[in-house]
C-alpha positions in Angstrom: 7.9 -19.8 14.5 4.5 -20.0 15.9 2.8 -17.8 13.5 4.4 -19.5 10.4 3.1 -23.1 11.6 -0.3 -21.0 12.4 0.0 -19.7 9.0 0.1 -23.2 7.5 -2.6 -24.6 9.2 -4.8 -21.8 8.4 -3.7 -22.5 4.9 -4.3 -26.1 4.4 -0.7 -26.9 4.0 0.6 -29.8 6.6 4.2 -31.2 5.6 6.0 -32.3 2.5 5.3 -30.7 -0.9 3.1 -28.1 0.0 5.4 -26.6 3.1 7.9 -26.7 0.3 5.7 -24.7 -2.7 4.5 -22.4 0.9 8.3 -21.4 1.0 8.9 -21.5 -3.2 6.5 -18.6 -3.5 7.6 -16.1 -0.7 11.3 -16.8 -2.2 9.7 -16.1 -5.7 8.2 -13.1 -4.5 11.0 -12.2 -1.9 14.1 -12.9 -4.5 12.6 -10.7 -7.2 11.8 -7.7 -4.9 15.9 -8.1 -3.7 16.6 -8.5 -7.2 15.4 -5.5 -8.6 15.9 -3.4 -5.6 19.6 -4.4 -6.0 19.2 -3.2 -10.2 17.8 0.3 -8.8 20.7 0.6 -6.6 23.0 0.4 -9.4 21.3 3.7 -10.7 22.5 6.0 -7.7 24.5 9.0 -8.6 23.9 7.9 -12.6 20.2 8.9 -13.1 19.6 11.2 -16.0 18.4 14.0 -13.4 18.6 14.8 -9.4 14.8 13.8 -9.0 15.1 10.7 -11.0 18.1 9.6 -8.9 16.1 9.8 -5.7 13.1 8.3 -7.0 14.9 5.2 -8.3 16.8 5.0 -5.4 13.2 5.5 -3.0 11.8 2.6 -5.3 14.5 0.1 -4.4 14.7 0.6 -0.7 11.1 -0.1 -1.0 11.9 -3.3 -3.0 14.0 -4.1 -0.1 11.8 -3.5 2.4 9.3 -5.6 0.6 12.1 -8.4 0.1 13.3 -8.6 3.8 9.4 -9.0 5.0 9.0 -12.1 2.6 12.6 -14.0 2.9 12.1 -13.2 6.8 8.9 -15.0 6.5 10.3 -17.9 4.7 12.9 -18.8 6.4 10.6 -19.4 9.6 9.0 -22.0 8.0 12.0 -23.3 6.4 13.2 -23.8 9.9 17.0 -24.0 9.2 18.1 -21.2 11.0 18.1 -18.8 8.2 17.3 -15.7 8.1 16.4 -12.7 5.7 20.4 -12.2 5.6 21.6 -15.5 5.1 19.0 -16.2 2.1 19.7 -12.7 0.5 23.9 -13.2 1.1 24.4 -16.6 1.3 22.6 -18.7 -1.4 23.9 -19.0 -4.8 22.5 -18.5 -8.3 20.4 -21.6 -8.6 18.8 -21.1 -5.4 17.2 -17.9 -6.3 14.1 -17.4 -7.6 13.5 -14.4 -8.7 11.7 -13.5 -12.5 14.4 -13.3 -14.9 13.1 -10.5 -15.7 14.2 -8.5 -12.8 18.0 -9.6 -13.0 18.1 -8.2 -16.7 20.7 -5.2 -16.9 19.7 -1.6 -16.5 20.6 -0.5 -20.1 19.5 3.3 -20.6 17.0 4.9 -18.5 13.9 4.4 -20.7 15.1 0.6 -21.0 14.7 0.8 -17.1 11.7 2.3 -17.3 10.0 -0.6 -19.0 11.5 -3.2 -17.1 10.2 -1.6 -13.7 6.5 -0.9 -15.6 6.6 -4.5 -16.6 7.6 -5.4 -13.2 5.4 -2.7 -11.5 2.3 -4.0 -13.3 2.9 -7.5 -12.2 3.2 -6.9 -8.5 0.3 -4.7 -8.6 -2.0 -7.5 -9.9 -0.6 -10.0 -7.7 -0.6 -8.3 -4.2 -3.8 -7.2 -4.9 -4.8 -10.5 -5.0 -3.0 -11.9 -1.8 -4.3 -9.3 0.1 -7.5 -12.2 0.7 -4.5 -14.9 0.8 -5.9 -17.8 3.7 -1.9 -16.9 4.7 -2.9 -13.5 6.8 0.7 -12.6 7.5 1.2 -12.9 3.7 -1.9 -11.2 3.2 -0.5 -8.7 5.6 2.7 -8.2 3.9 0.5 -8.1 0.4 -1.1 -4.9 1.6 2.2 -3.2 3.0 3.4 -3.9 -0.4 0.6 -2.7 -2.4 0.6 0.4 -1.2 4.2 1.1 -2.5 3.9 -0.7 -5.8 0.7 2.0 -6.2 3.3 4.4 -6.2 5.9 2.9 -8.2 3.6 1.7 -10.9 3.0 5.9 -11.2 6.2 6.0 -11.3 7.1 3.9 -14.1 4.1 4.8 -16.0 4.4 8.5 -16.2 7.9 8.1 -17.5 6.7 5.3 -20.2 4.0 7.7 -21.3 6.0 11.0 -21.7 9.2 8.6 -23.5 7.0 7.0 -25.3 4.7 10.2 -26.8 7.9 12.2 -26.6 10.7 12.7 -29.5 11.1 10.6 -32.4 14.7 9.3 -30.5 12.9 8.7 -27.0 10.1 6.9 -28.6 12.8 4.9 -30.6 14.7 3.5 -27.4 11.4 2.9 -25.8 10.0 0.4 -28.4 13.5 -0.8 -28.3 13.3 -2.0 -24.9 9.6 -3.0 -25.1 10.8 -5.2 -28.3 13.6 -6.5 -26.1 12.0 -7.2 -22.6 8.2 -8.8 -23.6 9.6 -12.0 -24.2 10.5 -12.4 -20.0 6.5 -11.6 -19.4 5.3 -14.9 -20.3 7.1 -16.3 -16.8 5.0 -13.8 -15.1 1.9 -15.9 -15.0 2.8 -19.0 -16.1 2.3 -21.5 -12.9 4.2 -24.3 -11.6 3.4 -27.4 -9.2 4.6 -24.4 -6.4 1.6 -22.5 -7.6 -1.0 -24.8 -8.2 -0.7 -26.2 -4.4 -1.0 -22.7 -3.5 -3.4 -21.6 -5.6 -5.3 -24.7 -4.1 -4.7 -23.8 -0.8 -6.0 -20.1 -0.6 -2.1 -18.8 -0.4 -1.6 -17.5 -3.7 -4.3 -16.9 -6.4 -5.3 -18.4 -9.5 -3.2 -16.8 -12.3 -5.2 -17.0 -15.6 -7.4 -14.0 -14.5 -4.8 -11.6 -13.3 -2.8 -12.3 -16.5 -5.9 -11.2 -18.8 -5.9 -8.1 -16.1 -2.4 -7.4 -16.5 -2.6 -7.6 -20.1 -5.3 -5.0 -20.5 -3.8 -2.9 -18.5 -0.5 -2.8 -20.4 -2.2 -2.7 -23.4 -3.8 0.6 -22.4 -0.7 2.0 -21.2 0.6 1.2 -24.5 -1.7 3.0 -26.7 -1.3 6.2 -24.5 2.5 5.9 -24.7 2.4 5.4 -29.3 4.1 2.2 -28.3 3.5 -1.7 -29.3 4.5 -4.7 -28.0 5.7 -8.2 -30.0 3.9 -11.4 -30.1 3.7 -13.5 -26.9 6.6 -16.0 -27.0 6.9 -19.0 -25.0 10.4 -18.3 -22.9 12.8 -21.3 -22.4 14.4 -20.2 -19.0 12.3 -20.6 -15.8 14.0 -17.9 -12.8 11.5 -18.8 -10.6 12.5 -22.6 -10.8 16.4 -21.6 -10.2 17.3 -21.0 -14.4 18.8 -17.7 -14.8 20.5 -15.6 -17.6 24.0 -15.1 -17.3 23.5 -11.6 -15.4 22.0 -12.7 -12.1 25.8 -14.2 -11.4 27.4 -11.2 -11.8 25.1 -9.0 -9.7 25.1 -11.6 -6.7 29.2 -11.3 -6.9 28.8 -7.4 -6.3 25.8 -7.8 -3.7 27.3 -10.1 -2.0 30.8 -9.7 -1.8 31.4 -8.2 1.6 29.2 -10.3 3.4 31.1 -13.6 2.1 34.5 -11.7 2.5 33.8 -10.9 6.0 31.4 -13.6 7.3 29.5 -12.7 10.5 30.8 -9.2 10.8 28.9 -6.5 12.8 28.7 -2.7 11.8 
């Protein structure tokens, strides 16, 4: 608890509203890692090939990893009592907040794809970033992280490129889910109150230029891949201010269901 008031301090933030947007953006960053970690699980013994079942399975163990680090780290400061457990387990719906994005369902493989390149591309702007956080142990946990997403934005790349510049069907179902899944970018750098005292603060950074970053970086992925994407759209539902689709309730009732049926039990 030392280090997380330490933290703080270092960061400018005291009491009030800005321990509270301190702990908003590790759960924003901690609940979509679980998130999507917990959609990559789903793909275990169902992957299209022996290799692609591994490395979906290698990429959410390393969203995990990644998502116990930050909820750890928030619930010190939180100072309730909880821990990375009890926030992954024992919180419901409205209390996450993860990118809607993330609790989208799997679909087909290449639909997938472009949700973890989506995803991959995001993560790889923004702990790039907090790697100079005034937060070091956020900073620290940035860099862990970074070197992971490196890997999993390859990942997700290589597949959108040889899907997208591949048959006239693969290409099909990828523009599909390109056309499908845009619309949930616009929440990626669109900041809150949360953010702003952050951004303030030295804890997170100013989104505007890692959105133009992002951007030009999809865009070039894109054009290698033969593959467009829609408009920008504004996007009603918020999932890192607790508004969710209809799918993050049903995959918190199967990742959750043995820890609420059996409540403190040890393996």
């Amino acid at each position: 608890m030392k280090a997380a008031l330490t933290a703080i301090a270092a960061a400018g933030a005291s009491a009030g509203p800005q321990r509270q947007a301190h702990i908003e953006c590790l759960l924003r960053l901690g609940d979509t890692s679980l998130v999507l970690g917990q959609r990559l699980g789903e793909w275990i013994g169902h992957a299209p090939a022996l290799e692609e079942d591994l490395g979906l399975a290698n990429l959410g163990l390393d969203l995990i990893g990644q998502a116990r680090l930050l909820l750890s780290y928030a619930g010190e400061l939180e100072g309730q009592g909880r821990d990375e457990d009890s926030l992954a387990f024992l919180r419901d719906a409205p209390q996450f907040r993860n990118l809607t994005l993330a609790e989208q369902p799997n679909g087909d493989f290449g639909h997938t794809i472009v949700r973890q390149w989506l995803i991959d591309g995001w993560q790889l702007q923004l702990y790039d970033a907090l790697q100079g956080s005034s937060d070091a142990r956020l900073g620290a946990i940035a860099a862990k992280a970074l070197k992971e997403t490196r890997y999993h934005y390859r990942f997700s790349r290589g597949w959108l490129v040889r899907l997208g510049d591949g048959t006239a069907e693969s290409q099909r179902r990828m523009q599909a889910a390109i056309d499908g899944l845009w619309r949930f970018t616009a929440e990626f750098f669109t900041a809150d109150e949360s953010e702003r005292l952050m951004a303030q603060a030295g804890v997170m950074p100013q989104l505007p230029p890692l959105a133009n970053n992002w951007l030009a970086q999809a865009e070039a992925d894109l054009e290698e891949a033969t593959l467009g994407h829609p408009p920008a759209v504004p996007y009603p539902w918020q999932g890192k201010q607790g508004v969710h689709s209809e799918h993050l309730g049903h995959l918190l009732a199967h990742m959750q269901h043995l820890p609420r049926t059996y409540p403190g039990a040890k393996w």
